[in-house]
C-alpha positions, 0 to 999 in steps of 0.5 A: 306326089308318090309313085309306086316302084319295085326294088329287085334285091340282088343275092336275096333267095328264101329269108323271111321279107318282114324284116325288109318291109320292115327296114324299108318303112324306116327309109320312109317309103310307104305302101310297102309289100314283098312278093316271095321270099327273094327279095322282091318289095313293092313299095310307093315313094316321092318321086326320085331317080332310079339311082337314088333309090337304088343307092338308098335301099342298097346301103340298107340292106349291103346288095345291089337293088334294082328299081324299076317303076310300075311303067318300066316293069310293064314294058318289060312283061310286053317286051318279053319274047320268051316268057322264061327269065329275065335279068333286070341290068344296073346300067345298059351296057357299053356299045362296045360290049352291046356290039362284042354281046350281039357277036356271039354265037349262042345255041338257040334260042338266042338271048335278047338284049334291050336297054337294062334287060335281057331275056332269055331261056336257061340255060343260056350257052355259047355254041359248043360250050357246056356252061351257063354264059355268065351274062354279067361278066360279058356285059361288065354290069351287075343283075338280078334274074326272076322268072317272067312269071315272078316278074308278071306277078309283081306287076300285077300287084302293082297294078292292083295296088294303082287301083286302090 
């Protein structure tokens, strides 16, 4: 049985996605459309894990992959309390960074961390300081950022395509 996902491409802003739609039919996976030009690709595919997907598509293109399912991506559109960005994480962060993460002082409002999400408002500062936070550093895992209005239009794409 097929399910649909979307794979979030890391480093991937303003290229012609034909090519990519292209190379992900060649993986096997069906169904395949991108949204944008930032490497955003909806696609269908047998049932597997996140992490083999992600390794699939990640060797084929050279950058980091995110995939969530239709289901993930829907929690993570009603979650959102900001409607601004969100950075889909490769892993959840360790306790231990969770906990240094929930010490900061950040200016308002304050970013929200759940699981392998944040959501937050740019530019995301620590009190007193004039540079953007660098969320991957201080959580010590890779991710890939889309405005919340990216992320409810490829839900809605997937929504449509379940429908079909």
């Amino acid at each position: 049985m097929k399910k649909q996902y979307v794979a979030l491409l890391r480093a991937i802003s303003h290229v012609e996605m034909k090519p990519f739609r292209e190379a992900m039919e060649k993986l096997g996976f069906t169904d395949v459309e991108s949204y944008g030009m930032s490497g955003n690709i909806i696609f269908n595919a047998k049932r597997s894990s996140l992490e083999s997907l992600e390794g699939r598509i990640a060797n084929q293109f050279g950058t980091d992959a995110f995939v969530r399912t239709s289901r993930e991506l829907a929690r993570i559109v009603s979650e959102d309390p900001f409607g601004s960005t969100v950075i889909f994480l490769a892993r959840t962060p360790t306790a231990a960074k969770k906990r240094a993460f929930l010490q900061l002082d950040f200016e308002p409002p304050r970013p929200v961390l759940r699981g392998k999400t944040i959501y937050f408002v740019p530019p995301a500062r620590l009190q007193g300081k004039h540079t953007p936070f660098d969320f991957e550093r201080a959580l010590g895992v890779l991710g890939t950022a889309r405005s919340s209005k990216v992320v409810r239009q490829i839900l809605a794409r997937m929504s449509k395509a379940d429908k079909t």
